[in-house]
C-alpha positions in Angstrom: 90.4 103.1 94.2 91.3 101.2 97.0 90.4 97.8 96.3 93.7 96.6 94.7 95.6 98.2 98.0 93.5 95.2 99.5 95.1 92.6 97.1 98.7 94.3 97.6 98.6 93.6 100.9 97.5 90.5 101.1 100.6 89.4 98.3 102.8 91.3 100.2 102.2 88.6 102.8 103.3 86.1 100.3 106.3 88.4 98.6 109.9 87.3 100.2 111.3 89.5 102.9 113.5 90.7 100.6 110.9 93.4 99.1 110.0 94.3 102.3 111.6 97.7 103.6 113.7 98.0 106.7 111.1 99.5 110.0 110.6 102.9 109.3 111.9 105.4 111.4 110.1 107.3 114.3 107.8 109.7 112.4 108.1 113.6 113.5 107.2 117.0 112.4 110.6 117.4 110.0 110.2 119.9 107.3 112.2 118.3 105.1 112.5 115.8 102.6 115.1 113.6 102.0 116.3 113.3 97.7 117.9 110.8 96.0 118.2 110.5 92.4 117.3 107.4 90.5 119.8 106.8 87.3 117.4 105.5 84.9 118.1 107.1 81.6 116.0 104.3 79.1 113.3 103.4 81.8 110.8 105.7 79.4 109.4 104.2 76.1 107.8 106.6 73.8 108.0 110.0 72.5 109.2 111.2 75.6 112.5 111.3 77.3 113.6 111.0 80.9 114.9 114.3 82.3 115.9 113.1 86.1 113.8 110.6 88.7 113.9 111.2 92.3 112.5 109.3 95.4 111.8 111.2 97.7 111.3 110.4 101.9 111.0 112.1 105.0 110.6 111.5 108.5 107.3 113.6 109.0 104.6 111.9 110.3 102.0 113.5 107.3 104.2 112.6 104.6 103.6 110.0 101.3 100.3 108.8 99.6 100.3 112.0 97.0 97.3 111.4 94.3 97.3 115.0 92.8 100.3 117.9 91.6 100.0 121.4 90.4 102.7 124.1 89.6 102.9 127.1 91.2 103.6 131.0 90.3 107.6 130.5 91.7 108.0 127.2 89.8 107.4 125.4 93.1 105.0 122.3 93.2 102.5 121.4 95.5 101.2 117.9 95.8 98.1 116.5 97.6 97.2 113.6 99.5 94.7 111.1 100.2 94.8 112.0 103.2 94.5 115.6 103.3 97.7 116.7 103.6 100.1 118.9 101.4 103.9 119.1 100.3 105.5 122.2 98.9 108.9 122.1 97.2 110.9 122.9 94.4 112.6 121.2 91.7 115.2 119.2 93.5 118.8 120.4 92.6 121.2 117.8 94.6 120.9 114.9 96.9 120.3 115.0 100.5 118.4 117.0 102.6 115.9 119.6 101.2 113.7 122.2 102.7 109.9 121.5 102.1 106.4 122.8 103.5 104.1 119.8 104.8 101.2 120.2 106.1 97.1 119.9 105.6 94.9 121.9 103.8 92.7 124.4 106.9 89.9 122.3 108.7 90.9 118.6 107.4 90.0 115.7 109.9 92.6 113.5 109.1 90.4 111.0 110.6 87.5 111.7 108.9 88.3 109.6 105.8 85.6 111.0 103.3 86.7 114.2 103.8 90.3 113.9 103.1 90.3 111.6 100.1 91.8 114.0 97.9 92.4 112.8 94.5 92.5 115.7 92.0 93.8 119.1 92.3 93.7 122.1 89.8 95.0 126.0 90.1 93.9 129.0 88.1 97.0 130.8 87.9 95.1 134.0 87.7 92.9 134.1 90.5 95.1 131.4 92.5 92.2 129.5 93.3 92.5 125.7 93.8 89.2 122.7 92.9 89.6 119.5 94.7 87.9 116.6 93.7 87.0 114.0 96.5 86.5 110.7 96.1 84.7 109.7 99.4 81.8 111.8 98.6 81.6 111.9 95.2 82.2 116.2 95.5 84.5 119.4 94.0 85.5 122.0 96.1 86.9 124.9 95.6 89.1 126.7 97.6 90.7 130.0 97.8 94.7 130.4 97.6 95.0 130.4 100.9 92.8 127.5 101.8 91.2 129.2 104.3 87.7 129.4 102.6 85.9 126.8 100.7 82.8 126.1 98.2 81.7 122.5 98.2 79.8 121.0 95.6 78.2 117.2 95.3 76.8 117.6 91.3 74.2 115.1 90.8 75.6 113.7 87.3 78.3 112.2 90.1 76.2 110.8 92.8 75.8 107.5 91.0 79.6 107.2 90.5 81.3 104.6 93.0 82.2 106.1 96.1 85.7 104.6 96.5 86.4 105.5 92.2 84.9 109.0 92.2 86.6 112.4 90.5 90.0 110.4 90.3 90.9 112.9 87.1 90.4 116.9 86.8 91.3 119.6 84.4 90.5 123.4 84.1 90.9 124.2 80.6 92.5 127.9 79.5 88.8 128.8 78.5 87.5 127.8 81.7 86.2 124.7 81.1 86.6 121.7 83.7 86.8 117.9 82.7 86.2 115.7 85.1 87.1 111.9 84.9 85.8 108.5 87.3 88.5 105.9 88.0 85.2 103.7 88.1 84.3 101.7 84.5 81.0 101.6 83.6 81.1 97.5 84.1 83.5 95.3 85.5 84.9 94.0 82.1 84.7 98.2 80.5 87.3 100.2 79.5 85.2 103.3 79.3 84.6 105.8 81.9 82.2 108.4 82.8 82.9 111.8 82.6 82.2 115.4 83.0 82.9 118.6 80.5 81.4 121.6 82.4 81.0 124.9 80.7 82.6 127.2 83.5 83.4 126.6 87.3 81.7 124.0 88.9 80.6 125.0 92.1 78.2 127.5 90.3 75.5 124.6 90.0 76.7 124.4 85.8 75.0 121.8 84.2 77.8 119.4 82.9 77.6 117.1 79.3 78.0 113.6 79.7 80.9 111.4 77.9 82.5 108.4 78.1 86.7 108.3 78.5 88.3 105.1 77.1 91.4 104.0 78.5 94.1 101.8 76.7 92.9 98.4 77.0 93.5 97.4 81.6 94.5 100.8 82.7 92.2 102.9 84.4 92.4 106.9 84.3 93.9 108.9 88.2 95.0 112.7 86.7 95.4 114.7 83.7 97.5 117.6 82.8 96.4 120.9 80.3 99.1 121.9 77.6 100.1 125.0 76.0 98.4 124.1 72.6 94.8 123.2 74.4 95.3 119.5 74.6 95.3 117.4 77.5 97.5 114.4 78.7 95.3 111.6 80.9 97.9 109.6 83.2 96.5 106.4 83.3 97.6 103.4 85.7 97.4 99.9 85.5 98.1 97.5 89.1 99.2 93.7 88.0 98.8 91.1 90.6 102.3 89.3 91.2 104.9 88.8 93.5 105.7 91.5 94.3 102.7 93.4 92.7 103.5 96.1 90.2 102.2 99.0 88.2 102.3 100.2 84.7 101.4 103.9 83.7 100.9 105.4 80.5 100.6 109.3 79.1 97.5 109.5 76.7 97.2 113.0 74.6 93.9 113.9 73.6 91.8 117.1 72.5 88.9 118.6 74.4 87.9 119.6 70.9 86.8 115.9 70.4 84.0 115.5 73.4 80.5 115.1 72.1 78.2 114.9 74.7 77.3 110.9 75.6 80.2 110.0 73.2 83.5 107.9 73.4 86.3 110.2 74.0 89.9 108.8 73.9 93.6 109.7 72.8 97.4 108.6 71.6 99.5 106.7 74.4 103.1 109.0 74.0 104.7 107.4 77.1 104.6 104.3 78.8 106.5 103.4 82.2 107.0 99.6 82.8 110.6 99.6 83.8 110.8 98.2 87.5 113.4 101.2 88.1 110.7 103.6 87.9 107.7 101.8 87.9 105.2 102.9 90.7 102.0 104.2 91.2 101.5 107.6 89.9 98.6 109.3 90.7 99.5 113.1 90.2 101.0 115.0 86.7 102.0 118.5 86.1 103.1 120.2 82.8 105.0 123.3 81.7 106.0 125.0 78.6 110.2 125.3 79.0 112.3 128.4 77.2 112.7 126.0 73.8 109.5 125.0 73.7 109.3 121.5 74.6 107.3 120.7 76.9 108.3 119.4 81.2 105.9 116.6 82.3 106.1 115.8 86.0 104.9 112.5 87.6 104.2 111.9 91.6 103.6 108.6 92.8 101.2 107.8 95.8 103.1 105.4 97.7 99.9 104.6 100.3 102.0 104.4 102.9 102.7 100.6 102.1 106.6 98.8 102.4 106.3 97.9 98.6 105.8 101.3 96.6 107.5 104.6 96.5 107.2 108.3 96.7 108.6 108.7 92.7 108.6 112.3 91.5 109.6 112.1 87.4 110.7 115.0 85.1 109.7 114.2 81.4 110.4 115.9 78.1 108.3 115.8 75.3 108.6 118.2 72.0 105.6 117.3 70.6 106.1 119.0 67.2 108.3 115.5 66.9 
């Protein structure tokens, strides 16, 4: 997952100062975030439209590289990090200042890289339980809403997975179902990915079927998002190499109804973001049914803590009926 950070970085050298940020201010323990929206109103092609785009900031020293997002029971969000750490906070309403909650999920070493790569986050709604998927070790766990007591779990079907493009995607389906996705291809020049159907929670040693995901053609799959009708949207990302480096994302819907065990299992792109206004890398998407029945897609952007990118949270709306 990190190996294209490597070849940011070293363009970045080459880029012009212009897209290099200003220093960054003293980092602190604010609990705040800073909002301003981004006027973008055709940066979305598709079937979906662009409600409002926000970048967000903030002076706190745990802030930034988000890779998953989940909805909670009061509407709020809460959005993971690579690096362990959380952010609470709702739907932002105005610019400016805005109260938020950041902080780490209980126990994390922020030092301890393998046991902080977060990159997927799911909620049951009912029992308020969360399932992380990390990366680094190639494991789920599952913690209670609090966070203060865990289940880890390494399955074996994901021990031969790359350690650095582990469980990048993770769903819990409304029947109780988890899909679980690798950012790594099967081969360098593949565009299909292994993945994971298990019949019920996880860390209960379940026995997973085997599939293949296949991505549009260069992007590779970081999150997916359950809707109301049983489908699924996969966010898939692309990073292209230029000055300055860029990324194009892309909303695929597909049907769990269509996984056959060691079968191909793909969808319908419905959104695609290449507009440099709101272009970033988005690692994290959320989805909620709203009063007419269209549906609310959110997008969070990992920003990895590099001058280039962004911390991009993005409202979508999408009647799919249309």
């Amino acid at each position: 997952m990190r190996r294209w950070l490597l070849i940011l970085l070293v363009v970045a050298g080459l880029t012009p100062l212009t897209w290099v940020r200003s220093p960054a201010p003293q980092r602190d323990d604010d609990q705040r975030i800073l909002v301003e929206q981004l006027n973008a109103p055709d940066a979305i092609s598709g079937a979906m439209t662009l409600d409002a785009a926000w970048h967000l900031r903030s002076t706190n020293r745990y802030f930034g590289s988000y890779s998953a997002l989940v909805l909670l029971d009061d509407g709020q969000f809460l959005a993971a990090s690579d690096r362990g750490r959380t952010l609470q906070f709702a739907e932002p309403r105005s610019d400016g200042p805005q109260s938020a909650r950041i902080g780490s999920f209980a126990g994390r070493d922020p030092f301890k890289k393998q046991q902080t790569d977060l990159e997927s986050l799911v909620r049951d709604p009912e029992s308020g339980r969360f399932w992380a998927g990390f990366e680094g070790l190639n494991a789920i766990e599952r913690l209670e809403g609090d966070f203060r007591f865990s289940v880890v779990i390494k399955p074996d079907e994901m021990q031969d997975w790359a350690s650095n493009s582990g469980p990048e995607a993770m769903v819990r389906l409304a029947d109780g179902r988890f899909i679980v996705i690798s950012e790594g291809a099967e081969s360098w020049d593949s565009q299909g990915f292994p993945a994971l159907v298990f019949p019920r929670d996880p860390v209960l040693n379940t026995t997973p079927k085997r599939f293949i995901f296949t991505a549009p053609d260069g992007f590779r799959p970081v999150d997916m998002a359950k809707l109301p009708d049983g489908r699924v949207l996969v966010l898939v990302r692309q990073f292209r190499l230029g000055i300055p480096p860029t990324f194009h994302v892309k909303l695929v819907l597909a049907d769990p109804a269509e996984i056959a065990e060691g079968k191909s299992w793909s969808g319908e792109t419905v959104a695609t973001i290449t507009d440099p206004r709101l272009a970033d890398n988005y690692e994290g998407v959320a989805a909620a049914e709203n009063a007419d029945k269209s549906i609310a897609i959110w997008l969070i952007s990992d920003d990895n803590n590099a001058t280039l990118q962004r911390t991009l949270l993005v409202k979508l709306r999408w009647n799919p009926e249309t």
